[in-house]
N, C-alpha and C positions, 0 to 999 in steps of 0.2 A: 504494500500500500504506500503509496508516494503524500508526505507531508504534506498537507496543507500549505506552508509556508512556499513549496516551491511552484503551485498553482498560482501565476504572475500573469496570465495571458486572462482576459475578460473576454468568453466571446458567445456568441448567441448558437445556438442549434436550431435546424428548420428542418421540416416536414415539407412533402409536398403540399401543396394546395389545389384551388380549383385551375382550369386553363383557362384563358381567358383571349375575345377574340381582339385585334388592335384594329384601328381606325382602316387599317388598308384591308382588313380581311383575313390578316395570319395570324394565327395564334399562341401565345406565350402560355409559358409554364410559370406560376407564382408559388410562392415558399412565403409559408405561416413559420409564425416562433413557437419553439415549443419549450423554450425557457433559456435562461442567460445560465452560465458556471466563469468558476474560476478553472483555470484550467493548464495543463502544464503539457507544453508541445514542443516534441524534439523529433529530429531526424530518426527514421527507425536503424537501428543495427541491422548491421549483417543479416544475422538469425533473425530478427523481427521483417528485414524485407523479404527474405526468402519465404516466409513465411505466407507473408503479404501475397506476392506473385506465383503460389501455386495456383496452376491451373488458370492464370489471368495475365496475361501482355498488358507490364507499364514502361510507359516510355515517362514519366514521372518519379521524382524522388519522394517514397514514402515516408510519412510521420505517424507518429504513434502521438497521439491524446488522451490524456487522462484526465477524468471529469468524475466528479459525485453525482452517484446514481443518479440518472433522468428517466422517471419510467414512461416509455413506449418511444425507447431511443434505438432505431433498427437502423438497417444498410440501405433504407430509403433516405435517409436525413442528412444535412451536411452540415459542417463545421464554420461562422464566419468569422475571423480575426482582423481588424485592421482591415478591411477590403479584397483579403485574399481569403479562397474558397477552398474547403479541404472538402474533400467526399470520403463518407464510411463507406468502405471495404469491408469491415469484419467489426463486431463488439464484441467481448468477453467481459464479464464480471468474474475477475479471477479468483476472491471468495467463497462465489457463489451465495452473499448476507445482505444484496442489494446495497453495497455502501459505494462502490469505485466502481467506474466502467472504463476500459481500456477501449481506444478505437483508433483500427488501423486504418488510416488512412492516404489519397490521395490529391495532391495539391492541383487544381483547376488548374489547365495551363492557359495564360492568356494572349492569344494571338493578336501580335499587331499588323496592324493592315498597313497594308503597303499602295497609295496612292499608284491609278493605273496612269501613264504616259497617252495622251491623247495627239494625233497628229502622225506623221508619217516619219522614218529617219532622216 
């Protein structure tokens, strides 16, 4: 069980939500809160990525999240910090006493766009 003390990150968890259609006709996916923790987020080890990447192709660096119990916290729900997005992979409650959930995750990777060249060479 990892200290209290070292849970320094504040960050929200979300759930899927309803879809919803946009002014042009497409439809977006929205994320409900399903509560804020303190929380302690580090690079996964070795062992904790190989763990991570059975049986799943990541082209991402996994992290491991450790957060006090959240119930109806599954591998639909994502992690937000600061503006970067982590996706559950895996939960464990390694107890098994609903006190700490361990969540393997993976960090949103966010593509920048690249203005297209208009005109001829």
């Amino acid at each position: 069980m990892i200290s209290s003390g070292l849970r320094r990150h504040l960050v929200t968890i979300e759930t899927p939500g309803d879809r919803e259609m946009t002014g042009d006709g497409d439809w977006i996916d929205t994320w409900e809160s399903l509560g804020t923790r303190m929380a302690a987020i580090a690079p996964a080890t070795a062992h904790q990525a190989e763990r991570i990447r059975q049986g799943t192709v990541t082209a991402t660096r996994p992290f491991v999240i450790t957060v006090s119990y959240l119930d109806g916290l599954t591998t639909l729900a994502r992690v937000v910090f600061s503006g970067r997005v982590f996706h559950v992979l895996d939960v464990e409650d390694p107890e098994l006493r609903g006190i700490e959930q361990v969540l393997y995750c993976a960090e949103q990777e966010v593509l920048a766009t690249v203005p297209l060249e208009t005109g001829t060479p």
